[in-house]
C-alpha positions in Angstrom: 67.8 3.3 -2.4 64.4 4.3 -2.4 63.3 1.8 -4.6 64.5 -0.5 -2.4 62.9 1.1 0.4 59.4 0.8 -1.3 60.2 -3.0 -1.8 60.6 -3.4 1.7 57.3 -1.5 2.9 55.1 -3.5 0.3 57.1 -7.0 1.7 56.4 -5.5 5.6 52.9 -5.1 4.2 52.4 -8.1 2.8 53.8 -9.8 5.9 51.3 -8.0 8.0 48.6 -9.3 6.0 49.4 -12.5 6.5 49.9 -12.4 10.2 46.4 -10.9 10.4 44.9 -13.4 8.5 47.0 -16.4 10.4 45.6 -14.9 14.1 42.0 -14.2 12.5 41.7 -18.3 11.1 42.7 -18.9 14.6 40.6 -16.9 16.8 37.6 -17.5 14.4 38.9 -21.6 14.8 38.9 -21.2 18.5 35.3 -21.3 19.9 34.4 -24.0 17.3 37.4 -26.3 19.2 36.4 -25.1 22.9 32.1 -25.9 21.9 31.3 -22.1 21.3 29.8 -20.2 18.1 31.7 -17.4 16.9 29.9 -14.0 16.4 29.7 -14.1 13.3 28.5 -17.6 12.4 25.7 -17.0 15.3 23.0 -17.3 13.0 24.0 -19.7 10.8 24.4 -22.6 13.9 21.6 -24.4 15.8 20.7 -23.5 19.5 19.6 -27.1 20.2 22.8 -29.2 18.6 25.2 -26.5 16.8 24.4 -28.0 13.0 24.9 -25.4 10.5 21.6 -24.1 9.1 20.3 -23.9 5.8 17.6 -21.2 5.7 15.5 -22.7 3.4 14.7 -25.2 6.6 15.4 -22.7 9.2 12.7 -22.4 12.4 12.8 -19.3 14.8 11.6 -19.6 18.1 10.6 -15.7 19.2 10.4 -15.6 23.1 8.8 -13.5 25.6 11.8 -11.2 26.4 12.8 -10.9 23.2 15.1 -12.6 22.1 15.4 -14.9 18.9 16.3 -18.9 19.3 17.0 -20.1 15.4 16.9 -24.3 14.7 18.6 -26.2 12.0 15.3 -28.1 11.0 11.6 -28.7 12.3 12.7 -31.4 14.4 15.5 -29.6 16.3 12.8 -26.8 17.0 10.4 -29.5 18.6 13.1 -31.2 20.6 14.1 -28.0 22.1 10.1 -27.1 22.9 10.0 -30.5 24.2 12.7 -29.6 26.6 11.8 -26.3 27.4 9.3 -24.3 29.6 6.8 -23.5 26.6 5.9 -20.1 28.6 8.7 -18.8 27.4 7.8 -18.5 23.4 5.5 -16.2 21.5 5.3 -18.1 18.4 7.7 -19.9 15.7 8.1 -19.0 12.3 9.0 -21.4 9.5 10.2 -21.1 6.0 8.2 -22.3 2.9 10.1 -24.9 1.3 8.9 -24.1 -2.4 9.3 -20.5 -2.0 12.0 -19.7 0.4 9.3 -16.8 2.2 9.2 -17.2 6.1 6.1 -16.7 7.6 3.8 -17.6 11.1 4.3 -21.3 11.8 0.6 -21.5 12.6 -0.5 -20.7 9.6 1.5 -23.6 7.9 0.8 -27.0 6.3 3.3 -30.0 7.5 4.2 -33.1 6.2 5.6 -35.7 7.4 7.7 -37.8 3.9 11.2 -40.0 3.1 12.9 -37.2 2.0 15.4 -35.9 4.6 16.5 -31.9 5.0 18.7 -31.9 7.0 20.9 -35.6 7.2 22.4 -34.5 10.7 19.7 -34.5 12.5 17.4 -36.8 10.1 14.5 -34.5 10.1 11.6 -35.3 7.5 8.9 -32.9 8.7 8.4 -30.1 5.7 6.5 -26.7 6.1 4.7 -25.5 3.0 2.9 -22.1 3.0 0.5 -23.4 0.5 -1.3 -26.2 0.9 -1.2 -27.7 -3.0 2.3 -27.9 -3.0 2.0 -29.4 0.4 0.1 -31.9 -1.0 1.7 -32.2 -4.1 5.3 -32.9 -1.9 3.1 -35.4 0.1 2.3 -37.3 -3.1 5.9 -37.2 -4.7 7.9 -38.5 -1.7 5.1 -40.8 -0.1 4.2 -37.9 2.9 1.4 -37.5 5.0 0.0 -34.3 6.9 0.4 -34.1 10.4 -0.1 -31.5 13.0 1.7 -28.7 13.4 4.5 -29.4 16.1 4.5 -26.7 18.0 1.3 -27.3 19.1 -2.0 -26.1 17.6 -3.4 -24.6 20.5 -0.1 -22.7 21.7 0.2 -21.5 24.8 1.5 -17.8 24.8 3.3 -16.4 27.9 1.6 -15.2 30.7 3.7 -12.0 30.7 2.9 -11.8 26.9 -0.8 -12.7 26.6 -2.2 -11.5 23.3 -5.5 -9.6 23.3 -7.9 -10.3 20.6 -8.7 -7.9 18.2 -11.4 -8.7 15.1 -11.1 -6.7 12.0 -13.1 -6.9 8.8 -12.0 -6.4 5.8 -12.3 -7.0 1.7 -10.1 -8.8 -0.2 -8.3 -6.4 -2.0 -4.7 -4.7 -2.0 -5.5 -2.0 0.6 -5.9 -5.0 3.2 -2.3 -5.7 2.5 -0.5 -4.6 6.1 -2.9 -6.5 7.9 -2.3 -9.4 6.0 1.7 -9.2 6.2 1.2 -8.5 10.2 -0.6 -12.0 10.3 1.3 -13.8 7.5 4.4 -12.6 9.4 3.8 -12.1 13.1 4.1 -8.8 13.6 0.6 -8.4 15.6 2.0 -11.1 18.3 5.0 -9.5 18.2 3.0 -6.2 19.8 0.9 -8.3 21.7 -2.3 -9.2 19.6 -4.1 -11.8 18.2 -5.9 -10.5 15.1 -8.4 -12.3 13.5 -9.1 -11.1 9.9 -13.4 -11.1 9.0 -13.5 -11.2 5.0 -16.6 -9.0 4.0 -17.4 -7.9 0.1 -17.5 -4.4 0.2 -19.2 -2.0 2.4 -22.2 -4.6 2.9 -23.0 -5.9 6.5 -20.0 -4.0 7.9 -22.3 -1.8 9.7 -24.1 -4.3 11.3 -20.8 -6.1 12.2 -19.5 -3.2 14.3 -23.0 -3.0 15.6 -23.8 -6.4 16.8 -19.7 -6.1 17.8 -18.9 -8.8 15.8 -15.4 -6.9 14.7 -13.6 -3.9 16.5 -12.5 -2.4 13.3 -12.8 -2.7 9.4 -11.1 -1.1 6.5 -13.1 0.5 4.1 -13.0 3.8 1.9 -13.6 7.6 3.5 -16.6 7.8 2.2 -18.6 4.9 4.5 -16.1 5.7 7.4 -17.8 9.0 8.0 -21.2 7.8 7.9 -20.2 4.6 9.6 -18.5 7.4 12.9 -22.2 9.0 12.8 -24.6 5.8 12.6 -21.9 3.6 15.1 -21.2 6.6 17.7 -18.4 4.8 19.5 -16.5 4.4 16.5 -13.9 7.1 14.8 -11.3 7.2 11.8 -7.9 6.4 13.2 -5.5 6.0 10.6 -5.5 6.6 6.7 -4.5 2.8 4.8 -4.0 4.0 0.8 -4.0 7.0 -0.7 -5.0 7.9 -4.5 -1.9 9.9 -5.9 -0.8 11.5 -8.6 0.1 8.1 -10.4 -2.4 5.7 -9.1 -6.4 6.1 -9.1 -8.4 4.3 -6.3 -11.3 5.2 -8.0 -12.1 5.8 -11.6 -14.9 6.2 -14.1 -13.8 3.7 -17.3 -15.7 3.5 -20.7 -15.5 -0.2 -22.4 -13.1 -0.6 -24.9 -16.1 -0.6 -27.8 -17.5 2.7 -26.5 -17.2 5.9 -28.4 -16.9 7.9 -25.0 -14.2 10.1 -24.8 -15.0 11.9 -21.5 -18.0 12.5 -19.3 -20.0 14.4 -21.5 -20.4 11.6 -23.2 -22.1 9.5 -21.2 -25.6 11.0 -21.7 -28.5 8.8 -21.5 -25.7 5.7 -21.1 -25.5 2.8 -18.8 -22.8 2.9 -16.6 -22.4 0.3 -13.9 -22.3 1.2 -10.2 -20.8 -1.2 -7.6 -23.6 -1.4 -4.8 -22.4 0.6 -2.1 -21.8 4.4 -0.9 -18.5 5.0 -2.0 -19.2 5.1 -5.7 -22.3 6.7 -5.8 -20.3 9.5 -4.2 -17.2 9.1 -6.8 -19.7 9.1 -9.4 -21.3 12.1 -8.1 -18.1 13.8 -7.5 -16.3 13.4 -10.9 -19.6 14.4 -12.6 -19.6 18.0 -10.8 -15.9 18.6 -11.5 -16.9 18.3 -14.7 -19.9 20.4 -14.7 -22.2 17.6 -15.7 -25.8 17.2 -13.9 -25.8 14.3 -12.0 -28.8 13.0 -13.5 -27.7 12.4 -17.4 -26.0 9.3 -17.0 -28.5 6.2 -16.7 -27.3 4.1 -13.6 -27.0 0.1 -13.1 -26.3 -0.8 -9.7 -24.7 -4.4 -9.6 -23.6 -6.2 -6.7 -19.5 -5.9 -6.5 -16.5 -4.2 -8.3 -15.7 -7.9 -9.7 -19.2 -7.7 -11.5 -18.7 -4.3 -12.8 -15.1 -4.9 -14.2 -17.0 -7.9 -15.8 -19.7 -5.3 -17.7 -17.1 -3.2 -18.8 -14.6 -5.1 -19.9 -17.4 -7.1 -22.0 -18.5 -4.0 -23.3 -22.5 -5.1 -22.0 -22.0 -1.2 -20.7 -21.1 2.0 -22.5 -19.1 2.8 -18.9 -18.7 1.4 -15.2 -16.9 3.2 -11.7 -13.8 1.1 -10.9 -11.9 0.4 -8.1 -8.1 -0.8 -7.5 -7.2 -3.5 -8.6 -9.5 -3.0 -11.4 -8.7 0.5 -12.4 -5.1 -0.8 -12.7 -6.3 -3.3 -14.8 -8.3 -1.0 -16.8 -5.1 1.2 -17.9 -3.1 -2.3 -18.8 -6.1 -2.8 -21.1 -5.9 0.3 -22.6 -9.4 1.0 -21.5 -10.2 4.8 -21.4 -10.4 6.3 -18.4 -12.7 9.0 -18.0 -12.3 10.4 -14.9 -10.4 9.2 -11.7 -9.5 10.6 -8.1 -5.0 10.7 -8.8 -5.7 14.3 -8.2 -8.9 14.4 -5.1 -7.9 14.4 -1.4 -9.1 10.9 -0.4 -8.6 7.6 0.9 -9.4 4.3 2.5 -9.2 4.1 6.6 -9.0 2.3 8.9 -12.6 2.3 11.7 -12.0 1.1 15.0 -15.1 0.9 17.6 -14.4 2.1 21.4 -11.0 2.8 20.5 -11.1 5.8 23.4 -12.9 3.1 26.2 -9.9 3.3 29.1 -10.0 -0.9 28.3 -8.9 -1.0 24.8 -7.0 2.3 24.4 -3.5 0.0 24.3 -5.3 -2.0 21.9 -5.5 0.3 19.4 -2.3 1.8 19.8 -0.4 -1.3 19.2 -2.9 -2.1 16.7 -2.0 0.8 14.8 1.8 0.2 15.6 1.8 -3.1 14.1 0.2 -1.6 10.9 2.9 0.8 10.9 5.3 -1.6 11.0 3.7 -3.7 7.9 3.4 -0.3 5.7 7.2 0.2 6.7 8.0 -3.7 5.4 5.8 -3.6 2.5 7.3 0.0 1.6 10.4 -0.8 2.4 10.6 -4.3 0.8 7.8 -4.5 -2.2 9.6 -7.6 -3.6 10.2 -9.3 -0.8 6.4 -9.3 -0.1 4.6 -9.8 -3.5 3.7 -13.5 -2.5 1.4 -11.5 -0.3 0.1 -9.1 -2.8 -0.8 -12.4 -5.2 -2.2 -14.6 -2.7 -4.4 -12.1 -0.4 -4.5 -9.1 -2.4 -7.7 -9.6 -4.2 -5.7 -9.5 -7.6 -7.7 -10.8 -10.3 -5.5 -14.2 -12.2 -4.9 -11.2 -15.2 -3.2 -9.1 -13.0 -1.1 -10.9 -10.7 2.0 -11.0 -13.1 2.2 -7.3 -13.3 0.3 -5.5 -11.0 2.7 -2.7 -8.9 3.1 -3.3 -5.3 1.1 -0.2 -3.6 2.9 2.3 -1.7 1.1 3.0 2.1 0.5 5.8 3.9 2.5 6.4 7.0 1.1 7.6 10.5 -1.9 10.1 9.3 -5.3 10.2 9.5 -7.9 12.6 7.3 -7.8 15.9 7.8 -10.9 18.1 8.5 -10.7 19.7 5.2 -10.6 16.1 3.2 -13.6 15.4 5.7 -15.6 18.4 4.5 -17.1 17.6 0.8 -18.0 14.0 2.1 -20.0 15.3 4.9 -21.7 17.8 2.6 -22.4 15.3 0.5 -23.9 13.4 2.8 -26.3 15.6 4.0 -27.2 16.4 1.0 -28.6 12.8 0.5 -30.3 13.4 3.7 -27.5 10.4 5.5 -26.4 12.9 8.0 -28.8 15.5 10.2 -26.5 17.6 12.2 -23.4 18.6 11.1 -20.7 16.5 12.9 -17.5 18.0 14.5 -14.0 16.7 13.2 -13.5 15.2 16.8 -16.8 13.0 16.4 -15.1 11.5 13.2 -11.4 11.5 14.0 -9.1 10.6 16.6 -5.6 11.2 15.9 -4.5 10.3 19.3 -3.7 6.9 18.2 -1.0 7.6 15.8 2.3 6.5 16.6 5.2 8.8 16.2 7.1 7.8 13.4 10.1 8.1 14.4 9.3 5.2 16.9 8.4 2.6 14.1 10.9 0.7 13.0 10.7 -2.8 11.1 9.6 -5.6 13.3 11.5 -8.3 14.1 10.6 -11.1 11.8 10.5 -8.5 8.8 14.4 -7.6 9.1 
């Protein structure tokens, strides 16, 4: 009896499961027969025609009260513009056909060739990220360039004008949040247009923020607190990437040749400085930790850390001051590393001029939200975002098949006591007269709560 019983529960059961699955075809069936999308299939359908999307040729149209539009194909996307009040987009985003990565439509290369992406609509407009392989596709399927469709002067909404914001930077992989917030539009998405100024080094940044050429620039701690005394209006706002226990920013590295095993070592020897503040003061630093004068080593300034790495690595000097992505580099090579900052309190920053003036006070706070938002995605997603990393991370060709994605700092800024042995340097070099208060080098007022960041749209 009870064996029969428990065939009759499993049969009940069975039965169930079927009736479930009978009603869920249909109600899943239904809004395709009446014209509507089910839920779940929302973002796989066009909003101009209802064609299923493949992502690979996927546009987004991000408008002005936030909500998403998604297109089957290029085409559908411009039809729909065409039709539309254009006030009511921020910006599109397209996907790279080579590499799958969506990014800022703007920043893309089009071509117009034979081959068709999408048959239902015919679409033959292709958006490449890079413009070799758009040119490379243009010579394969008998393609030409043409302008973007979305318009290269784009008009963005009245109620979403984007304030312009210039910030100068070096190619290298601290520079990484601003690149993602440009590469994927996480600045318009808060409002800005940010236009990135390359510089090499610390060289002519001064005089950029002086001439105001740029409202901000990235460098290393170091420079920032000189740059807060010699650019009054300007303060540290937010820390970018941090040395830690694993990873050196800075580092003293002997060629592979050399006999050095540590600093004492390097008595009477070349070693090659990168032009600049910041290594003079690593240099200096690492020396007195290790009880060395400061005047036994025989210093050759050259012009860049690229130059340096070069000496080194050729063994023309016994030693040389690296920065990432070279110091990385230097530890692949099995190059020694004499000393290095993993265990020293500093870091580079981010310098924003006027950041206090009552005008562009909103400015930098959604400045610094949007880099927020990048170190969250770049944290967060490391894979996802290494096309980044290789194309605009300052890299070296040697390195971009292994080198780690960095991790980024959330909302901080320096604290007085990582302030203090910079400023006493400084003096001590006679760069500084009076000795500055914390609030005339840093402004915390700008950092966002953390809790409040969350990914950005077009990075979830």
């Amino acid at each position: 009896m009870h064996q029969f019983r428990g065939m009759a529960l499993i049969a009940i059961g069975l039965l169930a499961v079927a009736v479930l699955a009978a009603v869920g075809s249909l109600v899943a069936r239904k809004p395709i027969e009446t014209g509507q999308e089910a839920p779940l299939d929302k973002a796989l359908r066009c909003a101009l025609d209802g064609t299923r999307i493949n992502p690979l040729y996927e546009v987004d149209a991000y408008l002005d009260d936030n909500k998403v539009l998604r297109f089957c194909s290029i085409d559908s996307a411009e039809r729909w513009l065409r039709a539309n009040d254009k006030d009511k987009v921020r910006y599109f985003t397209v996907a790279d056909e080579v590499t799958g990565e969506r990014f800022d439509a703007s920043l893309a290369h089009f071509v117009a060739s034979e081959v068709v992406t999408v048959p239902e609509v015919g679409n033959r407009i292709h958006a490449f990220l890079s413009r070799k392989d758009a040119t490379r596709h243009m010579e394969q399927y008998h393609g030409r360039f043409v302008d973007n469709p979305f318009g290269g002067a784009f008009v963005v909404p009245k109620s979403a004008r984007l304030d312009k914001l210039r910030v100068a930077a070096a190619s290298a992989p601290d520079a990484l949040p601003i690149e993602l917030a440009l590469f994927r539009p996480i600045f318009k998405e808060n409002r800005l247009d940010v236009t990135m100024v390359p510089v090499s080094g610390t060289s002519g940044m001064e005089k950029l923020l002086l001439e105001d050429a740029v409202d901000a620039l990235l460098c290393d701690l170091p420079f920032a607190v000189l740059l807060t005394q010699r650019v009054p209006s300007s303060r540290i706002v937010k820390n970018v990437l941090r040395a830690n226990p694993f990873r050196a920013l800075f580092a003293v590295v002997a060629s592979r040749n050399s006999a050095a095993r540590d600093l004492s070592d390097l008595a009477g020897k070349r070693v090659a400085i990168p032009s600049g503040l910041n290594a003079e003061f690593y240099l200096d630093y690492f020396l007195r930790a290790a009880g060395e004068p400061l005047d036994k080593v025989t210093r050759q300034e050259v012009p860049d850390m690229a130059t340096a790495w070069e000496m080194v690595s050729g063994g023309k000097v016994t030693a040389a001051v690296l920065r990432t992505p070279y110091t990385e580099m230097a530890g692949k090579g099995d190059m020694r590393v004499l000393a290095d900052d993993r265990n020293f309190p500093w870091m580079s920053v981010l310098v924003v001029k006027d950041a206090a003036h009552p005008g562009t006070r909103d400015i930098t706070k959604r400045f610094l939200f949007s880099l927020e938002q990048a170190g969250l995605a770049l944290n967060l997603k490391p894979d996802e975002f290494r096309s980044v990393l290789t194309q605009k991370g300052g890299i070296p060709p040697a390195g971009q098949g292994w080198f780690p994605m960095p991790i980024f700092e959330g909302s901080n800024a320096p604290s007085p006591d990582e302030t203090v042995a910079i400023i006493e340097w400084l003096r001590e070099k006679r760069l500084l007269g009076t000795l500055p208060a914390y609030e005339q080098v840093v402004d915390t007022g700008f950092l966002p709560d953390p809790d409040s960041v969350g990914l950005a749209f077009c990075c979830r």
